[in-house]
C-alpha positions as CSV (number, residue, x, y, z in Angstrom):
1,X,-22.4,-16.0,-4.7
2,X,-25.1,-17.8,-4.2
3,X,-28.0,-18.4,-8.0
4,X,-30.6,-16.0,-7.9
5,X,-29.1,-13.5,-5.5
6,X,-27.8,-10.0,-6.7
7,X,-25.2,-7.6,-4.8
8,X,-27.1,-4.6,-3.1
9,X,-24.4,-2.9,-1.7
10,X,-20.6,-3.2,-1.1
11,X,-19.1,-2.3,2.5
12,X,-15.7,-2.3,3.2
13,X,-14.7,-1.6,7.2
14,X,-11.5,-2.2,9.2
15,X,-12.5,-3.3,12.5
16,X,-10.3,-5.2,15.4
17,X,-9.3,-8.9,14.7
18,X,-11.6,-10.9,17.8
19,X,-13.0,-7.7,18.8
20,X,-16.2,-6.5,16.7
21,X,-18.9,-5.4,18.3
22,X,-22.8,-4.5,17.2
23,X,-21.5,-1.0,18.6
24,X,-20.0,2.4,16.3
25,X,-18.9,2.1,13.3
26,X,-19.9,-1.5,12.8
27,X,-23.5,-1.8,13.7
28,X,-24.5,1.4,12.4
29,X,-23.2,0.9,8.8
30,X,-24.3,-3.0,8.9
31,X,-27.6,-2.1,10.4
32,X,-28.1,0.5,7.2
33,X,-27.7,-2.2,4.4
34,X,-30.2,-4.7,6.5
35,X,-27.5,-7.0,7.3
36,X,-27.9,-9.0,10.7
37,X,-25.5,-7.4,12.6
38,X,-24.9,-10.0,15.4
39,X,-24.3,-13.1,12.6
40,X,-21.5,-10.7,11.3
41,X,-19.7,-9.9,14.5
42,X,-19.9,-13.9,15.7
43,X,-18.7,-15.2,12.6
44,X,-15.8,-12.0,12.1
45,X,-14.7,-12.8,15.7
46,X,-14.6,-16.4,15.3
47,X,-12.6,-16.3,12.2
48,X,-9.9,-13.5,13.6
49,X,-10.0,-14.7,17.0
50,X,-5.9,-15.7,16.1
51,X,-4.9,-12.2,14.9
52,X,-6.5,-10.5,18.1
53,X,-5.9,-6.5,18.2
54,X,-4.8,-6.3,14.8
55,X,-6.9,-4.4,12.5
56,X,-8.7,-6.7,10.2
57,X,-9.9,-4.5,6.6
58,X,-13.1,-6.5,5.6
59,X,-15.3,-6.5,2.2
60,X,-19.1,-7.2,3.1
61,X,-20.9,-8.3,-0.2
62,X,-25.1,-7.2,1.0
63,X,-27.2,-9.3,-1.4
64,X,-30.6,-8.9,-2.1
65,X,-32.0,-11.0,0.7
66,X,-30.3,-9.1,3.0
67,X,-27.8,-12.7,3.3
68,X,-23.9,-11.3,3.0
69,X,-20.2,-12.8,2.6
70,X,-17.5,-11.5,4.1
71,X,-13.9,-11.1,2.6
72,X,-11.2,-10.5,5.0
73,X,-8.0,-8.8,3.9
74,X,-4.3,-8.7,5.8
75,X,-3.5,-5.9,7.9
76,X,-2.1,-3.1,6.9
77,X,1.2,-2.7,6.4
78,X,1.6,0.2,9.0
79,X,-0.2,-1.9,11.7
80,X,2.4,-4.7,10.9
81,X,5.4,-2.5,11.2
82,X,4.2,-1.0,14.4
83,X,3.7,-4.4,15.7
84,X,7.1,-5.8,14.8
85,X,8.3,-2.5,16.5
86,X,6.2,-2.7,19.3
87,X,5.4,1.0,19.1
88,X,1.9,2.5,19.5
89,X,2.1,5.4,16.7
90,X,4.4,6.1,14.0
91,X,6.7,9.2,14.0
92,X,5.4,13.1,14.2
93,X,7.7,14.1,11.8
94,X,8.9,11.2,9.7
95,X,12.2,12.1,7.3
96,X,13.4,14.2,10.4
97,X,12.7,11.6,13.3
98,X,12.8,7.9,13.7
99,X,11.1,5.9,16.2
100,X,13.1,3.2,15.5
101,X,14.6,0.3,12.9
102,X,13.0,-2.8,10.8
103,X,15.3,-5.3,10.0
104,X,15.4,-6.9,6.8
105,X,14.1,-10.1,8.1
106,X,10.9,-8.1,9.6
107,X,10.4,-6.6,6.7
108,X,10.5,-9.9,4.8
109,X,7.6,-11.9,7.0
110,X,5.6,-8.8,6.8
111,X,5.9,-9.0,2.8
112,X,4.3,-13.1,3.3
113,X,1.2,-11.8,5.4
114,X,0.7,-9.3,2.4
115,X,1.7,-11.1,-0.4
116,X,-1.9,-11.5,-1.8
117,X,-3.3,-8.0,-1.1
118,X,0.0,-6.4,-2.3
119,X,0.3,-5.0,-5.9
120,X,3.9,-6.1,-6.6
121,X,5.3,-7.9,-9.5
122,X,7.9,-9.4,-7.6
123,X,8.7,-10.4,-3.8
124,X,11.7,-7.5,-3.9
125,X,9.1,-5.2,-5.2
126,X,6.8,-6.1,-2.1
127,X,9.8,-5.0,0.2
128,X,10.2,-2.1,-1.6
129,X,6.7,-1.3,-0.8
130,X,6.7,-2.8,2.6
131,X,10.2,-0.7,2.8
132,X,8.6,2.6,1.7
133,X,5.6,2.4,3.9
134,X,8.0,1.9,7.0
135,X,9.9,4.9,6.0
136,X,6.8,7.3,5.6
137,X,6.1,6.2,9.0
138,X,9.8,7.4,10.4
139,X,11.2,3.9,10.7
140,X,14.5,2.9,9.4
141,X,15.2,0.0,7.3
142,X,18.7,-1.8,8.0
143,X,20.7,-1.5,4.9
144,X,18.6,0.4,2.9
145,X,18.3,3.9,5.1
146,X,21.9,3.8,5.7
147,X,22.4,3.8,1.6
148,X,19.8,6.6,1.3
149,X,21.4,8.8,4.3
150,X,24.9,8.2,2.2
151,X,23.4,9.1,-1.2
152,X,21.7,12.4,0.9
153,X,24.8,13.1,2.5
154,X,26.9,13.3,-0.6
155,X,24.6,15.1,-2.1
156,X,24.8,17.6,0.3
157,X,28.7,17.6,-0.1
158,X,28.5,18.6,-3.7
159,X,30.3,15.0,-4.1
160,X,27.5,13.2,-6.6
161,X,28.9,12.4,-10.0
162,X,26.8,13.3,-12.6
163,X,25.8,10.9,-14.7
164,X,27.6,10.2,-18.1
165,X,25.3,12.3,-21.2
166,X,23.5,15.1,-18.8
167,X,24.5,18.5,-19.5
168,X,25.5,20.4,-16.5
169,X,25.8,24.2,-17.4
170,X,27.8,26.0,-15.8
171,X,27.1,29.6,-14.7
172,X,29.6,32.8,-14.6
173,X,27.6,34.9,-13.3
């Protein structure tokens, strides 16, 4: 930020790597704060013109001179999983139907395009993130949905050991 100049207003949008356009929802909101709208999609396109398609969440700091600076962010996770699937939309009815698997390796690159944006203490943690996201969407995760269908399974089959100091009561009613 430049001396002198104060922060009028904060936008945040998620528009199309390589593809903004003065057009709904861009200009509109841009065209609100008194930013010039054509600088912002030249410069946005020329800057995601690599990650073409993928949605691109931006932060546009308006200052008081009507300049702005853009910060771009990595896609979201869900648009990374549905591109390393090469599926359109996730699953109606995730828990109860898959649209398809993420292998650990998949799930690992996606976790270095977040890295920075994530909230994780560690990289495992990421996965987990990256891991849980994918599931909510109805896509398995090699070697970790097969452990959670197991765990579900036994559960099911009364077989789950209870773990050592929990009271289980038992009714004879």
């Amino acid at each position: 930020m430049a001396k002198g100049k104060s922060v009028t207003s904060t936008i945040k949008l998620q528009v199309p790597g390589g593809q903004a356009t003065p057009a709904p929802p861009v200009g509109p909101v841009l065209g609100q704060h008194g930013v010039n709208i054509g600088e912002f999609v030249q410069r946005f396109n020329s800057e995601t013109s690599s990650q073409q398609g993928l949605l691109i969440p931006v932060v546009i700091s308006v200052y008081s001179d009507r300049s702005f600076d853009f910060i771009m962010k990595s896609p979201p996770a869900a648009v990374l999983i549905k591109k390393a699937l090469g599926v359109e939309k996730a699953a109606n009815a995730p828990g109860h139907e898959t649209i398809g698997m993420i292998t650990p390796a998949q799930v690992q690159e996606i976790v270095e395009m977040k890295t920075e944006d994530l909230n994780a203490a560690s990289p495992e943690a990421a996965a987990r993130i990256i891991q849980g996201t994918a599931r909510s969407m109805g896509v398995a995760v090699e070697g970790v949905t097969e452990e959670i269908e197991k765990v579900e399974e036994d559960e099911e089959a009364g077989e789950v050991q209870e773990s050592p100091g929990k009271v289980v009561e038992d009714s004879d009613g």
